[in-house]
N, C-alpha and C positions, 0 to 999 in steps of 0.2 A: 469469511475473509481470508481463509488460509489456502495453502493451496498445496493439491492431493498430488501426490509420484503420479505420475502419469503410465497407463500401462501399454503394454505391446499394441503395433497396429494390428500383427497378423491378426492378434485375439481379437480386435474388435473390429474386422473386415465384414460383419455377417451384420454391423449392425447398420440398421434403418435410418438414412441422415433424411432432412427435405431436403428436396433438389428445387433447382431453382424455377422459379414461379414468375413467369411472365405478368398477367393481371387478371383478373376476374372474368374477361371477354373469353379467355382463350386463347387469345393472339397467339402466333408464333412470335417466337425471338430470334432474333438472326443478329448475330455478332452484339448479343446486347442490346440491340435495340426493337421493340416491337415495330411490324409492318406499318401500323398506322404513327408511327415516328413518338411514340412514348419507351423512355427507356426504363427497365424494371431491373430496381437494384435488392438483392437478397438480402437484410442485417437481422443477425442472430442475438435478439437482447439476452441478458445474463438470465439463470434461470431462477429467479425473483421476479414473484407478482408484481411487484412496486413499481422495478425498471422494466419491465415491459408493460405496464400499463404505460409508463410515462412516453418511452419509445413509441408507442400506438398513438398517443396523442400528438407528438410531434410534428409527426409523421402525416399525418391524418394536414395539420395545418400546413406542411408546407406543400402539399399534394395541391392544397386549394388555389394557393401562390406562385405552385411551378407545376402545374399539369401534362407537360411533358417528362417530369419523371413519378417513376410509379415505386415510394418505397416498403418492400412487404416486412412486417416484421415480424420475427415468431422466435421463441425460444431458444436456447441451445439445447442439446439435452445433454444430462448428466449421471451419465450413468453408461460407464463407470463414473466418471469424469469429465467437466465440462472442456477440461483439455485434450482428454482422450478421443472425444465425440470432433471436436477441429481437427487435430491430425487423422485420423477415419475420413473424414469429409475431404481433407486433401486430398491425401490416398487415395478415397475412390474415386477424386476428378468432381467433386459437387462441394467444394468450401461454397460460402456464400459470399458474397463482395464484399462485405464486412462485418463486424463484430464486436463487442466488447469485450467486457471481464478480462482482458491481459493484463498479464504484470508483465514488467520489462524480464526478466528470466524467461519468461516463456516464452515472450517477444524473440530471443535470441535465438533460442531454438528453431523458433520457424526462419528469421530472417537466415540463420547460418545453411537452410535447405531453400535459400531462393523463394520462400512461401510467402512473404510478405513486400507489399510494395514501399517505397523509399518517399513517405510523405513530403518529404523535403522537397522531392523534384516536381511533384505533382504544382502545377497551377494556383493559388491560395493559400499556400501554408504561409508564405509571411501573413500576406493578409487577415488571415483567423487568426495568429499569435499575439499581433498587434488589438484586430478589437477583439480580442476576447480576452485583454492585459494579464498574459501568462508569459513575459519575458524570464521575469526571474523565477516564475517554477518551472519554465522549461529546461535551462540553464543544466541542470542534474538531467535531466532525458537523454542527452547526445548519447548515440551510442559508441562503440571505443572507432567503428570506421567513419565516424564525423558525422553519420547517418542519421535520422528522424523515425523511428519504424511506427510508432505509437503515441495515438493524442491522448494524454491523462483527462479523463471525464475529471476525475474527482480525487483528491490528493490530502489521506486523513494523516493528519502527523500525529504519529504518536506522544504522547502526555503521560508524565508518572501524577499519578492521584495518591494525595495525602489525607492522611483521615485526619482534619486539621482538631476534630473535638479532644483526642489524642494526643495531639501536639501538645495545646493548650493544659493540659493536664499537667506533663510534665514541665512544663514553663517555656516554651516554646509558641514562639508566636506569628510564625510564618515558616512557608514550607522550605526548607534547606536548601542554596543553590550551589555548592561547593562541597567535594569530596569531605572536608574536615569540620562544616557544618553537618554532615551526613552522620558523620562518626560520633560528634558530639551526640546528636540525639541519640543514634545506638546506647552510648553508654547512660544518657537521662533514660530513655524508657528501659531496660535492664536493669535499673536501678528501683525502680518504682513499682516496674509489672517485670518481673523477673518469667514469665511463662509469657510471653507479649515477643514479637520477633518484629522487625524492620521489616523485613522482604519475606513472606511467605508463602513458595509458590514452589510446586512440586516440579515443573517445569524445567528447574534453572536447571536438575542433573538431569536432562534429557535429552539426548544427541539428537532429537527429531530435527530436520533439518528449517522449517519455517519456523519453530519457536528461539532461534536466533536472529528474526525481527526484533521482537520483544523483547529480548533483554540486553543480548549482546550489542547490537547494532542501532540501537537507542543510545548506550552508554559511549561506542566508539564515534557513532558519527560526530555528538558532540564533543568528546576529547581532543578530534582529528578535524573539526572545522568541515566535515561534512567528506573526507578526502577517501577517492575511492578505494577500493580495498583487490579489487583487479581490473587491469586492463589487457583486452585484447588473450593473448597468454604468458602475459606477465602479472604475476603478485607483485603489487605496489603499496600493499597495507602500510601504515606509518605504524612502525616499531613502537616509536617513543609512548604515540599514544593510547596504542594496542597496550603495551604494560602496563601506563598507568591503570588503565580501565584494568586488566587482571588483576593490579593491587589492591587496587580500590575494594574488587571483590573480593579477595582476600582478607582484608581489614575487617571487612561487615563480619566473615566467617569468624575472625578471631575474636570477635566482640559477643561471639553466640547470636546475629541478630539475623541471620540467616534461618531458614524452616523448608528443606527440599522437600519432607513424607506429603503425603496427600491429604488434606486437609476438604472441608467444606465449607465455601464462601470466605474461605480467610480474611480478604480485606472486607468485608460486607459484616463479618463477625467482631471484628477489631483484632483477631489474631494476628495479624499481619497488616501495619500499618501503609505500608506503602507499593505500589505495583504499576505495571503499565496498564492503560485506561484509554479506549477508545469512544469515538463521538457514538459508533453504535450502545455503546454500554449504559449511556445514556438514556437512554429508551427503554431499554432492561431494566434500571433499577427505578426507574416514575413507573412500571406497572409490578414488579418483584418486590424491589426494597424501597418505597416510598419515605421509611427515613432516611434516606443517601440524601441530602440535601448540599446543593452548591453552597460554598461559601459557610455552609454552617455543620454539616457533618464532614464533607469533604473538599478540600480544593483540588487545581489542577498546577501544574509547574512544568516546566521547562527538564529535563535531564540536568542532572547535576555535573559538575566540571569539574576538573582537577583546579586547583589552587589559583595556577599562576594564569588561569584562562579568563578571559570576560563572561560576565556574566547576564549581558544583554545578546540580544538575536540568536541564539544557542542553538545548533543544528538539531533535528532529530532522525529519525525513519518516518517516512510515510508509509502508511500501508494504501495501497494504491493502485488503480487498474484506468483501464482506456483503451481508445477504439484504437481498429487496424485496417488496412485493406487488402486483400487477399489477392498477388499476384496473377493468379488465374482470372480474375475480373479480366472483360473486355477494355479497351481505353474508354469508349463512349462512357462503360457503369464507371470505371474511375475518378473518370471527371465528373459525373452525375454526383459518387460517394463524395467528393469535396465538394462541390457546390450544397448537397444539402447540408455538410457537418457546417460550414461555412454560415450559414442559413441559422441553423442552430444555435452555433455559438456567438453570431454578431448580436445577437438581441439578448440583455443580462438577465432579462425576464426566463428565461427557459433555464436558467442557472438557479435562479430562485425557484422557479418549479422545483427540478429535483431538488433542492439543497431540504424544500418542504418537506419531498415526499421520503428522501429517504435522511435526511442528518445527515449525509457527506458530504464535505465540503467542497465544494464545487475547485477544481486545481486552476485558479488565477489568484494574482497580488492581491485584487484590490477586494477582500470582501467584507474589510473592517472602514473602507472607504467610500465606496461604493454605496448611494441612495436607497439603491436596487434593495439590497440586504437588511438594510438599518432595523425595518420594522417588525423582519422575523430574528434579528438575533436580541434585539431588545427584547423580545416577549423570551427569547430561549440564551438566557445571558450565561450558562453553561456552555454552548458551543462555542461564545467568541473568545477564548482561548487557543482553540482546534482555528479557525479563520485568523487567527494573529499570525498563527504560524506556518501556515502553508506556503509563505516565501521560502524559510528555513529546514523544508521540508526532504528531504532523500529520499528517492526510490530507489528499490531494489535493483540489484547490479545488475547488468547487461549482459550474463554471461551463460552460456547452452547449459554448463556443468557447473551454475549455482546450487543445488542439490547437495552434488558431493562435498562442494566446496563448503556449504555452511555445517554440513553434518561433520566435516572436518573440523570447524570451529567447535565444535560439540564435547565432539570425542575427544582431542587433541590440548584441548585449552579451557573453554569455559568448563565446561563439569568438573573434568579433573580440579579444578584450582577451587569451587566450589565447594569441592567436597575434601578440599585438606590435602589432596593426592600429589600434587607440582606445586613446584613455585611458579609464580607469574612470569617469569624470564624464560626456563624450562620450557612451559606449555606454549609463550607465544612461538619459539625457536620449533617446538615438536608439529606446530603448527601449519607452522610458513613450510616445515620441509614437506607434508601431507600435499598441502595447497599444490605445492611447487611440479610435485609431482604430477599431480590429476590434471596442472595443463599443459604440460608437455605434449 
């Protein structure tokens, strides 16, 4: 779910992309469309057996339902990178009409070189928004030029997991939703298990640039009501609630309840009671650690807030990706890629597909309302946490020079204040000026 620096094109000019594939007959294609009037659209499923089984099936059904287009699906490949391998296929003139696996940062990249088409103008984008009731997680998508580049398949918001067996130990008996609730339990378990940390994760001192999903950007979006952190080339971060969150961190440090060394299974061991937790992780530990039990070894919760904030609807990060369509498509494959995505998404049923086949939750409102869902989240009542909250969800910025930008949050502010180095004012201030810089 993370996602890799992407490397030079020159280097990967030599490598092998598919190019695009009319149909099985043969046919030629002429502007997109084959001689005998079937149009054949290219989409590169992510390179997981799961989602391109699923994609194959789809695909397969609505071929049967609209026989004039033909859509072929195969792979990305990745290697180096499944980003690498789409810019390569630009470059060499054979992207394929569309794709998934994007995150909106990466989105931006393509969009800022013209690579991606503006779904908004296309033919059916209200229409699929509306039945596929994704008003309010689309809300967070606009890009900063008002723009649509990318449809979210699937919108996992992040969750911090509490080892509630833990809790209860220390006399705590649900999982913290306030800074000062937070702090309190630091000083109950330091009191009790003196070798026991709150947060234990080597992660936190590590200016890598994706693992300011996880911790930074969890704690800001809810401080900040979800508020973006850049737009366009301006830093618009909110100060106020940028510091909070660095005090906040700060606090846990002075309480010793912090654990950066590297550690194995931390939260899984009880070393470290508390962490970010995603719907995949779920699946990892019913076949790894079958005693993680919902509700009775572990819960799920909301990011924690500073004091004076509510403590219902709580923003998070989603970690999250969705399709695109590749400006080089013909008009014909264009309007072919939204009529089938369109296809796809009016029927809930193929949202319950995936939701089955992989845990991610499908990116619409309604999936704790919805019929459709009822009977796999009651059998799996661990993910309907993750479906409560994918209205409240944030995707990653819109921005080409997300990279630098987060690896600036790294270096400049969270580690340092992590590790005792700045004060929380200090680091946000050394911050903003890095930021300020890189988008000049």
């Amino acid at each position: 779910m993370k996602t890799k620096k992407v490397v030079s094109i020159l280097f990967l000019a030599s490598l092998t992309v598919t190019s695009l594939a009319a149909c099985s007959t043969g046919n030629k294609v002429q502007n997109g469309v084959v001689k005998d009037g079937v149009t054949t659209i290219e989409f590169w499923a992510a390179p997981n057996p799961t989602q391109q089984v699923y994609w194959k099936e789809v695909a397969e059904e609505f071929t049967k339902e609209n026989p004039e287009i033909n859509v072929n699906v195969s792979p990305m490949k990745e290697s180096p990178t499944s980003e690498a391998s789409i810019q390569s296929a630009i470059a060499g003139g054979s992207a394929p009409t569309m794709s998934e696996n994007i995150n909106r940062g990466f989105a931006a990249q393509l969009a800022d070189s013209k690579a991606l088409v503006k779904l908004d103008e296309l033919n059916g984008w209200d229409k699929l928004k509306e039945s596929r009731n994704m008003e309010n997680t689309m809300e967070g998508w606009e890009f900063s030029d008002n723009h649509q580049y990318v449809m979210p398949i699937y919108s996992s918001p992040m969750l911090f997991g509490w080892r509630l067996d833990i809790l209860e130990e220390i006399g705590v008996h649900e999982a913290p939703k306030t800074y000062s609730e937070m702090l309190d339990v630091a000083k109950k378990l330091k009191e009790k298990y003196p070798d026991k940390y709150v947060w234990a994760k080597d992660a936190l001192a590590d200016p890598t640039a994706w693992k300011r999903w996880f911790d930074f950007f969890m704690l800001y979006d809810a401080a900040s009501n979800g508020n973006n952190f850049v737009e366009g080339t301006k830093f618009i971060g909110d100060e106020k609630a940028g510091e909070k969150v660095l005090g906040f961190v700060d606090d846990l440090r002075k309480e010793d309840a912090l654990l950066t060394r590297k550690a194995k299974d931390p939260f899984e061991s009880g070393l470290g009671i508390f962490t970010d937790i995603g719907p995949w992780t779920i699946s990892y530990w019913k076949e790894k650690f079958p005693e993680m039990k919902w509700n009775e070894t572990y819960t799920l919760a909301a990011p924690p807030v500073p004091d004076d904030k509510e403590t219902s609807n709580v923003n998070t990060f989603a970690d999250t990706k969705g399709l695109v369509v590749y400006a080089s498509a013909t008009k014909e494959q264009q309007e072919a890629a939204m009529k089938f995505i369109n296809w796809v998404y009016s029927n809930p049923e193929n949202d319950l597909k995936w939701f089955e086949k992989t845990n991610l939750p499908p990116a619409r409102d309604d999936l704790t309302t919805n019929d459709t869902f009822k009977v796999f989240l009651d059998k799996n009542p661990e993910l309907l946490p993750y479906a409560a909250a994918v209205p409240n969800a944030i995707p990653p910025m819109d921005n080409s020079k997300y990279n630098d930008i987060q690896t600036f949050i790294g270096q400049h502010a969270f580690n340092p204040v992590v590790k005792g180095e700045k004060d929380p004012k200090t680091a946000w201030k050394d911050m903003q000026e890095a930021i300020e810089g890189v988008l000049k």
